[in-house]
C-alpha positions as CSV (number, residue, x, y, z in Angstrom):
1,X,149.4,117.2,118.4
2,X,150.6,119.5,115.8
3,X,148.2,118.7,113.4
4,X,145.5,119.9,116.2
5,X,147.8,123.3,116.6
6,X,147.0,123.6,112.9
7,X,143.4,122.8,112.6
8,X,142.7,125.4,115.5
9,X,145.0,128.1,113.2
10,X,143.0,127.6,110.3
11,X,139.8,128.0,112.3
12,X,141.1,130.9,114.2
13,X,141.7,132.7,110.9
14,X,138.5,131.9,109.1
15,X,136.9,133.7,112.2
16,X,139.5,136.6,111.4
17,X,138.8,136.6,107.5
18,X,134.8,136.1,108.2
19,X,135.1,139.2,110.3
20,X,137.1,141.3,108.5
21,X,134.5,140.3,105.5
22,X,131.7,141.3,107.6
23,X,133.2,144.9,108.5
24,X,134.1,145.6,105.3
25,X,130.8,144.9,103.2
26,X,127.9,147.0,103.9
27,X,124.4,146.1,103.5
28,X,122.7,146.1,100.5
29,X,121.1,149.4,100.7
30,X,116.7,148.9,100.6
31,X,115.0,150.8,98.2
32,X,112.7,152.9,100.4
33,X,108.9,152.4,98.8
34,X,106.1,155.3,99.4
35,X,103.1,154.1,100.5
36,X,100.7,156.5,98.0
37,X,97.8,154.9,96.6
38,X,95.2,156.3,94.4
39,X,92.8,157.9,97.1
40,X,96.2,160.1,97.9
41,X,96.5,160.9,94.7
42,X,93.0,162.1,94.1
43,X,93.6,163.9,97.5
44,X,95.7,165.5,95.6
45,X,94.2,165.8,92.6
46,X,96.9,165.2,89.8
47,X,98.6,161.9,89.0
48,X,102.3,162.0,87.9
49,X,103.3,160.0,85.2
50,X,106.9,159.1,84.4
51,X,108.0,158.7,80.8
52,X,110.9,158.6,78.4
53,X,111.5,161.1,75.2
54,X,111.8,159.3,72.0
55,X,109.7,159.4,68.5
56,X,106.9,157.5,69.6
57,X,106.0,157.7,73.7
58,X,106.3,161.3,73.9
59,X,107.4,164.6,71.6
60,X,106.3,167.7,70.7
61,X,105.5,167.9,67.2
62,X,104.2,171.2,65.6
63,X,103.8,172.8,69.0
64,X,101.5,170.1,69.9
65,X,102.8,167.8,72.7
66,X,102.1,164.2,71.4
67,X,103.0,160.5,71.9
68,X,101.5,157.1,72.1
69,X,101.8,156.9,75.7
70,X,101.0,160.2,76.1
71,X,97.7,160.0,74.4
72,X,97.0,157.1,76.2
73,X,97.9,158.7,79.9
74,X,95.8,162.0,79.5
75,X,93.0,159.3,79.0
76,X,93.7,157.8,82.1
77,X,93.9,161.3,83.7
78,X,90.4,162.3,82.1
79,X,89.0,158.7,83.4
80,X,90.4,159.5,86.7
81,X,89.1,163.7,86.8
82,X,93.1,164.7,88.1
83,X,95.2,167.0,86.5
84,X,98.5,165.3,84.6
85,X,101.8,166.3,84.7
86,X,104.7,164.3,82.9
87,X,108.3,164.3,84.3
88,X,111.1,163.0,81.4
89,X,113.9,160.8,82.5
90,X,116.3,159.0,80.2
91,X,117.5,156.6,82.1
92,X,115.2,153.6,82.8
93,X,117.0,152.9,86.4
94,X,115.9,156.1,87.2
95,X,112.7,155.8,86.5
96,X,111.8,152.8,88.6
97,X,113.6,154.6,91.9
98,X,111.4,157.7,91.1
99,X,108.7,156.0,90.8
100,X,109.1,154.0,94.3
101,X,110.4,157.1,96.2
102,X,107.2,158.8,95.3
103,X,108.6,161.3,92.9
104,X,105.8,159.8,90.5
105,X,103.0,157.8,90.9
106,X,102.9,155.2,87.4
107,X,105.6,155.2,84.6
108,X,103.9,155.7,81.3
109,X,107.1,154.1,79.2
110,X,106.9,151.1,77.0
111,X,108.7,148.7,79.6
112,X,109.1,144.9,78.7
113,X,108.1,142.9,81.2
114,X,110.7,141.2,82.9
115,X,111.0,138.8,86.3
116,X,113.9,141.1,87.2
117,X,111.8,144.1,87.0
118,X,109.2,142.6,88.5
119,X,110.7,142.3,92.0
120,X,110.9,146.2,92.2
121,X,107.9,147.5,90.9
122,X,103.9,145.9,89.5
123,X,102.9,146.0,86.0
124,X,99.9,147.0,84.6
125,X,98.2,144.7,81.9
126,X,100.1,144.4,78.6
127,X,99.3,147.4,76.6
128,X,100.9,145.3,73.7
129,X,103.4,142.4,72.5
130,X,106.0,142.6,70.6
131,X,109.6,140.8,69.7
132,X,112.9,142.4,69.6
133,X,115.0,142.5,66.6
134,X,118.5,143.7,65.4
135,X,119.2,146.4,63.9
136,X,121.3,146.4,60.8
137,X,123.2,148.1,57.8
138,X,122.1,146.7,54.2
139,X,124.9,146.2,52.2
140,X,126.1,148.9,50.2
141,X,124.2,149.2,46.7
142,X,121.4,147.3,48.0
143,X,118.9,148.5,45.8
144,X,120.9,146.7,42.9
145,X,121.0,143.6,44.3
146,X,118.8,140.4,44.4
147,X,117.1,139.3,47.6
148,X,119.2,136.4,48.1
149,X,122.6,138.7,47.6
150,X,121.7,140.8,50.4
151,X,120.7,138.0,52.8
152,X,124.2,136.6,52.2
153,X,126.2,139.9,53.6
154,X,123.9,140.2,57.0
155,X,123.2,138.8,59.6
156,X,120.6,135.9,59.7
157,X,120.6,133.5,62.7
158,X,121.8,134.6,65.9
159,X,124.2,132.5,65.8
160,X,126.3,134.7,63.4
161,X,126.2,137.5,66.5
162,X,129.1,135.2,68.2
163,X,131.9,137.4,68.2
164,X,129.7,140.6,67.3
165,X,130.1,143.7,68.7
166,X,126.3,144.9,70.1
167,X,125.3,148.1,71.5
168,X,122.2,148.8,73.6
169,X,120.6,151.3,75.7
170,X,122.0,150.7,80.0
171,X,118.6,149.3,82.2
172,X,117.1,148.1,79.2
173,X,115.5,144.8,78.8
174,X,118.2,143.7,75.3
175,X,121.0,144.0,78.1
176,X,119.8,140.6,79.7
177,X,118.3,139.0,76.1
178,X,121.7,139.7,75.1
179,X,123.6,137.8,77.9
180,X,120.7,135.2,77.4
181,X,121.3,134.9,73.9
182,X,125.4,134.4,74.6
183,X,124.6,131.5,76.3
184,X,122.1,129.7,74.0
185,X,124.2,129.9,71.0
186,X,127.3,128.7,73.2
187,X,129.1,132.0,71.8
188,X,130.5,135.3,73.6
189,X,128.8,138.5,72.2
190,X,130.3,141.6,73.0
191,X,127.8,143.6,74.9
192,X,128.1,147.6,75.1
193,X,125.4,149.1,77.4
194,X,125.4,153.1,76.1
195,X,124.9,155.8,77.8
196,X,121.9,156.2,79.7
197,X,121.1,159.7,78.0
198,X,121.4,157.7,74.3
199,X,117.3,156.6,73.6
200,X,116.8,153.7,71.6
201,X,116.5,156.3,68.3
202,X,119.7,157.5,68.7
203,X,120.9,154.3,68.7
204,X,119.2,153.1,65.6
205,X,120.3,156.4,64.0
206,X,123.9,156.0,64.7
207,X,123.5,152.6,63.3
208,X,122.1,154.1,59.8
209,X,125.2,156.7,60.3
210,X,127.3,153.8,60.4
211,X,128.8,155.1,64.0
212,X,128.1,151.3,65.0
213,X,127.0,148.2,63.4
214,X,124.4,146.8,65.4
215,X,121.5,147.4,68.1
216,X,118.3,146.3,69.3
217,X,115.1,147.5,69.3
218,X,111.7,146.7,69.9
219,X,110.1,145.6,66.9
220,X,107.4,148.0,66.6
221,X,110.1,150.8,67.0
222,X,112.4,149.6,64.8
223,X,109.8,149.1,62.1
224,X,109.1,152.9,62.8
225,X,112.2,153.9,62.6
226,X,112.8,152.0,59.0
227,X,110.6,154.3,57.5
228,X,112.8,156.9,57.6
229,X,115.8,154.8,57.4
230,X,115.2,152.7,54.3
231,X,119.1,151.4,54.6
232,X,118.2,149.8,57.8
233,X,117.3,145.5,58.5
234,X,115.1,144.9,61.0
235,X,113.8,141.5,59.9
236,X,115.7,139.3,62.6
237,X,114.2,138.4,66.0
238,X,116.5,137.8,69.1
239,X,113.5,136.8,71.5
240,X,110.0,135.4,71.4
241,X,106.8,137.8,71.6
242,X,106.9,139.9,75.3
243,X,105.0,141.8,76.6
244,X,105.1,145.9,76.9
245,X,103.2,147.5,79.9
246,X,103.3,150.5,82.1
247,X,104.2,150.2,86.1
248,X,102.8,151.4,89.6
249,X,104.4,150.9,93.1
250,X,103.8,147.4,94.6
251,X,102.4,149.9,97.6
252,X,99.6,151.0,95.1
253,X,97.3,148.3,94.5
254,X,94.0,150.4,94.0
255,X,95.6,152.8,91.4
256,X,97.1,149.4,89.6
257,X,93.2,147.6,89.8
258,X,91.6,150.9,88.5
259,X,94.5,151.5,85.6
260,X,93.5,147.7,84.8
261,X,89.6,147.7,83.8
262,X,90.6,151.2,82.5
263,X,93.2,149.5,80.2
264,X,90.7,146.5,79.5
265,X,87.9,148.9,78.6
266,X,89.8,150.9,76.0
267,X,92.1,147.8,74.7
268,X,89.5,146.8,71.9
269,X,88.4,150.2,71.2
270,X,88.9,152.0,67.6
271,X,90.2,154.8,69.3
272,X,93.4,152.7,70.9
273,X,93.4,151.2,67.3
274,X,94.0,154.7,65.5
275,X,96.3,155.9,68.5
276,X,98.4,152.9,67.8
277,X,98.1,153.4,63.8
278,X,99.3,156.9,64.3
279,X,102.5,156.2,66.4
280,X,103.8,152.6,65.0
281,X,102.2,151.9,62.1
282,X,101.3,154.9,59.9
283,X,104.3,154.9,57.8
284,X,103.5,157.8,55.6
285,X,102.5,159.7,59.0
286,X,105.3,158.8,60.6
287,X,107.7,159.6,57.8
288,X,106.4,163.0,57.6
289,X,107.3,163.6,61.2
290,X,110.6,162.6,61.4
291,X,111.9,164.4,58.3
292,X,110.1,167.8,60.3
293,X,112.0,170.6,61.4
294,X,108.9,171.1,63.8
295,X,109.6,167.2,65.0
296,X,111.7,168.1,68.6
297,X,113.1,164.9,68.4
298,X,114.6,166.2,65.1
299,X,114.5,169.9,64.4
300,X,113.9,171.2,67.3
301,X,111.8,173.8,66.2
302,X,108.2,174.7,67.6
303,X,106.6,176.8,64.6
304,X,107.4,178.7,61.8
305,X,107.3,181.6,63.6
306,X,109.9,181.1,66.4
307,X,112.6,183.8,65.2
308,X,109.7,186.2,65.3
309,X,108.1,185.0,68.2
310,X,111.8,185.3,70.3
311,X,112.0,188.8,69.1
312,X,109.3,190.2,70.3
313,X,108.6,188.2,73.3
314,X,111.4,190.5,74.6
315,X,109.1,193.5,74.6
316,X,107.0,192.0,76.9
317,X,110.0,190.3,79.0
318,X,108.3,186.9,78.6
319,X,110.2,183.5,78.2
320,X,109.6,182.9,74.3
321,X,108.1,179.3,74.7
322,X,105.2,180.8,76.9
323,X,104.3,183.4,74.1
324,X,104.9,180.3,71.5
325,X,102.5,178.5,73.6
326,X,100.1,181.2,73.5
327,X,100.1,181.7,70.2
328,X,99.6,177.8,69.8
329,X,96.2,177.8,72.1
330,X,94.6,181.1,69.2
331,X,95.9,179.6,65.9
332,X,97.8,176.5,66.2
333,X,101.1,179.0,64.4
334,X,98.3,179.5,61.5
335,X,98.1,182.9,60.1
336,X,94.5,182.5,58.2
337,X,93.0,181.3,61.3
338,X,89.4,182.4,62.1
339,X,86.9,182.3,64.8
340,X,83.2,182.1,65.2
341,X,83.3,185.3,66.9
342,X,85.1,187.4,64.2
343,X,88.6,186.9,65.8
344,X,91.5,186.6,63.0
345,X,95.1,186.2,62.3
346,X,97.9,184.4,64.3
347,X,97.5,186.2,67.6
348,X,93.6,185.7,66.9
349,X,92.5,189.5,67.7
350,X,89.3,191.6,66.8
351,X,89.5,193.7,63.5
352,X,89.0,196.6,65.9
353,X,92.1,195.4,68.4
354,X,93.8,194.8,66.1
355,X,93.8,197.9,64.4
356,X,94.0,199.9,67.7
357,X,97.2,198.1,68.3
358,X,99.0,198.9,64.8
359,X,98.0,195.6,62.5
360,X,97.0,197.0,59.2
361,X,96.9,193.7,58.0
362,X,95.8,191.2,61.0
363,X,96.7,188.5,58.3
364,X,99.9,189.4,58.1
365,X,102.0,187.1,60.7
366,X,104.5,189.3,61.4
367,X,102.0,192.4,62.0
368,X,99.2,189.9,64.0
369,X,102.0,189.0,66.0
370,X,103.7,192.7,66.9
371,X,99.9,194.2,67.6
372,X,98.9,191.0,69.8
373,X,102.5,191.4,72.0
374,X,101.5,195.2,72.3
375,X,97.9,194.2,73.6
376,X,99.5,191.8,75.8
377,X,102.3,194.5,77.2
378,X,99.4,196.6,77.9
379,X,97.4,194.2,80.3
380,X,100.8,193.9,81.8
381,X,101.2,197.1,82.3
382,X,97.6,197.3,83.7
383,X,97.6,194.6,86.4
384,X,101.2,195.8,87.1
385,X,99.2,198.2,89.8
386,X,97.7,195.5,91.5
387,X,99.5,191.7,90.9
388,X,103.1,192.9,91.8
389,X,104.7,188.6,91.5
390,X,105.5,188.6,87.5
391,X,104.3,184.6,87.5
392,X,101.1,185.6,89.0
393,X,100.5,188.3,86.9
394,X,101.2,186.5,83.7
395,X,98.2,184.5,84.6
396,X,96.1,187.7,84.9
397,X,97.2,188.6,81.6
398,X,96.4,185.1,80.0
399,X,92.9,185.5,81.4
400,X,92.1,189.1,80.4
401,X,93.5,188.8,76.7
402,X,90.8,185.4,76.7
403,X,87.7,187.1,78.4
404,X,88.4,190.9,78.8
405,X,90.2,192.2,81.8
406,X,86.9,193.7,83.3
407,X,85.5,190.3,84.2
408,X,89.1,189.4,86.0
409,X,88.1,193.3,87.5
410,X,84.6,191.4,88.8
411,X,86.3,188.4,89.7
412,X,88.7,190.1,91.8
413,X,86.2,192.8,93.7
414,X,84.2,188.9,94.5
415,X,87.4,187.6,95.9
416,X,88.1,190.5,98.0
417,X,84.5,190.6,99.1
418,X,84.7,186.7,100.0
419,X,87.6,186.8,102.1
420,X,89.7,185.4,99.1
421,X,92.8,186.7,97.9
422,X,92.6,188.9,95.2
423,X,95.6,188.4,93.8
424,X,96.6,185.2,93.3
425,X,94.8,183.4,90.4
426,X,94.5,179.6,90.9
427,X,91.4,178.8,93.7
428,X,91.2,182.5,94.0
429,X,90.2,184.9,91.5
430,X,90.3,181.7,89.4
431,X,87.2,180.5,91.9
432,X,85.3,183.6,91.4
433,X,85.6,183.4,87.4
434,X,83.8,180.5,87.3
435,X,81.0,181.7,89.9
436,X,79.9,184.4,87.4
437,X,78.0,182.1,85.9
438,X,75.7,182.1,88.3
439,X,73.1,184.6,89.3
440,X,73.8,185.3,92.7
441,X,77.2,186.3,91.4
442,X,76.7,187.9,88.4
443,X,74.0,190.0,89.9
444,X,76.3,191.2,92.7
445,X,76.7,195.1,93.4
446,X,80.3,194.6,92.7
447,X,80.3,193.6,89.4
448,X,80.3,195.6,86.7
449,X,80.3,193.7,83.7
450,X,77.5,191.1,84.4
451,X,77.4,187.2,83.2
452,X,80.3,185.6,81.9
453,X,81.2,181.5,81.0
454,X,84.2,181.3,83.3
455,X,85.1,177.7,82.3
456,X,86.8,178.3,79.2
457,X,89.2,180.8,80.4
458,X,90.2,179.0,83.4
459,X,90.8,176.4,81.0
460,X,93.0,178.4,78.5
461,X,95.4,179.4,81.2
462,X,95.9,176.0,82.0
463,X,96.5,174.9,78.8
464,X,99.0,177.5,78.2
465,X,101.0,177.2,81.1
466,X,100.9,173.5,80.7
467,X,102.1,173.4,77.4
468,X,104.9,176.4,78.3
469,X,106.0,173.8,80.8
470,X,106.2,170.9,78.5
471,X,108.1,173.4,75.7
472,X,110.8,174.1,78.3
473,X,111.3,170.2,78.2
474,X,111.9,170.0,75.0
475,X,112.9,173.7,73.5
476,X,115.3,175.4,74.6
C-alpha cells in the first residue's frame, strides 16, 4: 500500500517537472528562408554577393577593388548581364543568416564544406581543395640552425597539440576540426574561438607578433601569408584535403544549377589559372602587396595623393573617397597619364581646360588636381540651377566633366520632351544619353549638340559611384 502511495508521487511529480520543463524552454527558433531564385534576381537586375575582407577574397589595393573571389564574382555577374554589389561581413554566422533572410542572394567567401553547414544553406561546386595547417613560431635564431634543430622545438604531430592552447576565428570550420582532433588523439586541446571581427590574417599576424602561439589556417592562406611572414611554420596538416566553395539558399536551385556550369566552364580555364596565381600563389606579387601602404588591409591608404585629394575635395564639399574615385577612373593616381584624345595629367584635362582653370603645368599633380576640382565646382555650380538633390547632382557633374555638359543639356530637353524626368539621372536623363546615338534622337529640334556615344559615360558614372561605395568600406 505505501509503496503504491509512492509510485503514484513520483509519477505525479515527473508530470510536474515535465511541465515545468516544457514552459520553461522555448522552441528552437526557425531560420526563416526567402524564397528568391534567379529569375527574381534578374527581375531585379543585380545579384548580391556576400563576402568576407581579408588579403585574398576581397581588398582594395592601389585604389583598385581586388580579390580572388571578387574577380571571380564580377564574372559571374558579367555571365549573368546584372549589376553586382558586394556587402562585407566578418562574422561567418552572419553571413549564412543574411544570406537565408534575403539580405544577399550567394556568399562569395572561401567556405569549407561542412555537413553542419550544409543543413542551412547549398554549396556550389568546389572552387578548390585544400588542407588546413597550424600556424606556428620558428624558433628563435632559426636561420642559424639545421633543419633537424628546428623540427625538434615545434610542433610535428598533432599529437603534441594535447594540452595546447589554440586560437581560431568563431563559425569557422577549425572550431569543429579542432574538437575533432581532441578526440582522435585522446587529448584535451584548449580551444579559443576569437572574436568574430578578428579574420584569419589577424590571427596569423598576431601569431608572427607572438600575441599567441598558435592558429589555423587554410593552407593556401597560410602559405600566403608566409611570404610575408618568413618566421612563420605552416608545414603541419590537421585535416585531410576539403573542399572550398561558395553558397546559395536551398530555396534557389536555378541560380545554384546556372552558378554550376558557369563554375564548370571557367574551372579549367587559364584565366581561373592566373586569377588563382595572382591571389595564392604569386609570392613575389603577393609580397609586394602586403608590405603596401596602398594595401587596405595594411596601410590603409588609397593613393599617393590622398592628403591632397582630402584638401581640396573640401572646395567642392565632396566626400574625399568619391573625388579619389574619380581621379582613379582618369589616371589610375598617375600623374604622366595620357589619352588618345590629348587629355593629360592626374585629373586627365585638355591643355586648353586646363589652362583656363589655372594649371600651368597639367603635369604637375598638385596643379592637375587644384584646376580639375575648380572645373568640377563649376559644373556644380552650373546644374546647381536645375538638380537641387546634392546626390543627384553629383551624377550630373560626373557626366558633364566625361562628355561635356551640353550633351546632359540634350539629354535633359529629350527627357522633358518624353515625359521623363529631367532631373534625376539613372533611367532618365541616363536613358536619353544613350538614345543620342541614334538618328531620330540626335536629329531632334531639341538638341543642340548633335551625335554623341552615350555608353561610355553612363558607364563612367557607374564605375565611379561604385568604386566610391566600395572606398567607404574600406577607407575611412
Amino acid at each position: 500500500m505505501q509503496s503504491g502511495k509512492i509510485i503514484r508521487r513520483i509519477i505525479v511529480s515527473l508530470f510536474i517537472l515535465i511541465f515545468i520543463i516544457s514552459g520553461c524552454t522555448k522552441p528552437l527558433k526557425k531560420e526563416k528562408i526567402s524564397q528568391r531564385d534567379l529569375p527574381e534576381i534578374i527581375n531585379r537586375r543585380k545579384i548580391v554577393a556576400i563576402t568576407g575582407y581579408n588579403a585574398y577574397s576581397y581588398f582594395i589595393y592601389k585604389g583598385e577593388p581586388m580579390g580572388y573571389d571578387y574577380e571571380l564574382v564580377n564574372q559571374l555577374a558579367e555571365y549573368l548581364n546584372l549589376d553586382l554589389e558586394i556587402k562585407i561581413v566578418k562574422d561567418i554566422n552572419k553571413m549564412f543568416e543574411m544570406l537565408n533572410n534575403g539580405e544577399g542572394d550567394i556568399i562569395t567567401f572561401n567556405l569549407t564544406v561542412t555537413k553542419e553547414r550544409a543543413k542551412r544553406v547549398t554549396f556550389t561546386k568546389p572552387l578548390y581543395t585544400t588542407r588546413q595547417v597550424l600556424v606556428q613560431r620558428k624558433p628563435k635564431g632559426w636561420r642559424r640552425m639545421k633543419l633537424h634543430s628546428i623540427e625538434k622545438k615545434i610542433i610535428n604531430s598533432p599529437l603534441q597539440l594535447e594540452g595546447k592552447t589554440v586560437y581560431v576565428r568563431r563559425g569557422s570550420a577549425f572550431v569543429s576540426r579542432l574538437k575533432n582532433l581532441s578526440d582522435e588523439i585522446g587529448g584535451e586541446i584548449n580551444i579559443v574561438e576569437a572574436d568574430p571581427d578578428l579574420s584569419v590574417e589577424d590571427l596569423i599576424r598576431m601569431v608572427a607578433e607572438g600575441k599567441i602561439d598558435y592558429t589555423i589556417a587554410d593552407e593556401n592562406v597560410a602559405l600566403l601569408n608566409q611570404s610575408y611572414y618568413t618566421d612563420l611554420d605552416v608545414h603541419l596538416p590537421v585535416s585531410f584535403p576539403q573542399k572550398i566553395a561558395w553558397a546559395v539558399r536551398k530555396t534557389s536551385p536555378i541560380l545554384l544549377d546556372t552558378t554550376n556550369h558557369w563554375l564548370g566552364e571557367i574551372n579549367n580555364t587559364l584565366e581561373y589559372y592566373m586569377i588563382y596565381k595572382k591571389y595564392f600563389t604569386d609570392r613575389r606579387r603577393i609580397r609586394k602587396r602586403l608590405k603596401s601602404q596602398f594595401f587596405s588591409f595594411a596601410g590603409g591608404k588609397i593613393s599617393p595623393f590622398d592628403d591632397e585629394i582630402k584638401k581640396y575635395s573640401k572646395e567642392i564639399g565632396w566626400d574625399w573617397r568619391l573625388l579619389a574615385s574619380l581621379v582613379y577612373q582618369e589616371s589610375q593616381f598617375n600623374p604622366e597619364a595620357k589619352s588618345w584624345a590629348g587629355a593629360i595629367g592626374l585629373m586627365q584635362l585638355l591643355p586648353s581646360t586646363a589652362k583656363h582653370f589655372g594649371a600651368k603645368d597639367p603635369h604637375d599633380p598638385v596643379e592637375s588636381l587644384k584646376a580639375g576640382v575648380k572645373y568640377l565646382k563649376w559644373l556644380d555650380d552650373f546644374w546647381r540651377k536645375y538638380v537641387k538633390d546634392k546626390n543627384e547632382r553629383i551624377k550630373f557633374v560626373l557626366a558633364s566633366y566625361n562628355i561635356g555638359y551640353g550633351h546632359i543639356l540634350d539629354a535633359r530637353k529629350l527627357a522633358e520632351k518624353y515625359g521623363a524626368n529631367p532631373n534625376v539621372w539613372e533611367n532618365n536623363v541616363s536613358f536619353f544619353l544613350l538614345k543620342k546615338s541614334e538618328p531620330k534622337f540626335y536629329n531632334d529640334e531639341v538638341v543642340r549638340n548633335g551625335y554623341a556615344s552615350g555608353i561610355e559615360t553612363v558607364r563612367y558614372v557607374k564605375e565611379i559611384l561604385d568604386r566610391y561605395e566600395k572606398y567607404k568600406q574600406f577607407v575611412n
